[in-house]
C-alpha positions in Angstrom: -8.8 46.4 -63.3 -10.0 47.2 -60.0 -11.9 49.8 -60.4 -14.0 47.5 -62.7 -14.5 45.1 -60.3 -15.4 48.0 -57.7 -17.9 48.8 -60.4 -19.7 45.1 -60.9 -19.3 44.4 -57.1 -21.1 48.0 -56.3 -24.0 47.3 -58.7 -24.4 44.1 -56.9 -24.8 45.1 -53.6 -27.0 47.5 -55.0 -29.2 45.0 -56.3 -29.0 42.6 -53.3 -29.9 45.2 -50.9 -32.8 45.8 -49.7 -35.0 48.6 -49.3 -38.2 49.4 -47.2 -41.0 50.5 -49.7 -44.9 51.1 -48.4 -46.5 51.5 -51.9 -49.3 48.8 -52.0 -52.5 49.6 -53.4 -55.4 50.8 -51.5 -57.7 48.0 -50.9 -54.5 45.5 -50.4 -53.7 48.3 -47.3 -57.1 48.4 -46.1 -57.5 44.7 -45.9 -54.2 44.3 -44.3 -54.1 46.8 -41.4 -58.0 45.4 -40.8 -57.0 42.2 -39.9 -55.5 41.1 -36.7 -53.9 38.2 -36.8 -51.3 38.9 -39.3 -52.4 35.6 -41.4 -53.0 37.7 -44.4 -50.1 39.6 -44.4 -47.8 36.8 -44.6 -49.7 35.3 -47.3 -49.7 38.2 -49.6 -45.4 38.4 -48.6 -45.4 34.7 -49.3 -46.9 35.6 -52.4 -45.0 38.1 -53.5 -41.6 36.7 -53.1 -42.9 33.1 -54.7 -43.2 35.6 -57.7 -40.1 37.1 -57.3 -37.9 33.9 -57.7 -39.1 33.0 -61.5 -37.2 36.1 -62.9 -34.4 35.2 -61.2 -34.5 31.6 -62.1 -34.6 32.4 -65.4 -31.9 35.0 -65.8 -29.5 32.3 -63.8 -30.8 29.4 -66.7 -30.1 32.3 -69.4 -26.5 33.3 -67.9 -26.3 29.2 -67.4 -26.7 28.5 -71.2 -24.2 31.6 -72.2 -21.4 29.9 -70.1 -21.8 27.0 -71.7 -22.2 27.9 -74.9 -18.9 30.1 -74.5 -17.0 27.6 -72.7 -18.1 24.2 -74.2 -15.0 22.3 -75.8 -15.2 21.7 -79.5 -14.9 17.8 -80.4 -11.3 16.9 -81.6 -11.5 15.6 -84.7 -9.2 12.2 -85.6 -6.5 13.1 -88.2 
């Protein structure tokens, strides 16, 4: 039993970890290190983590609708 739970717990920190990553594409580099205020760059990390939340929206309204699909209580019926 626990070393299932180890299991799901480890592959969640896994996930919610994060980890420091400098692939970009070349121009998006270019532009960024050009420019000296730093507006740009937080744009384009504003941008990218307003795209990030939709999948996770979604897999939470997916999960959502399993639970209570699983766990909805059937109607008694009058006898």
């Amino acid at each position: 039993m626990y070393r299932k739970l180890f299991k799901y717990v480890f592959v969640l920190i896994i996930f919610l970890v994060g980890f420091s990553s400098s692939a970009q594409c070349a121009m998006c580099r270019a532009v960024l290190e050009s420019e000296e205020g730093g507006t740009k760059a937080e744009a384009i990390n504003d941008g990218i983590v307003y795209l990030m939340i939709f999948p996770y929206v979604m897999v939470a309204i997916v999960f959502y609708v399993v639970y209570r699909m699983k766990f909805k209580k059937k109607p008694q019926e009058d006898v």
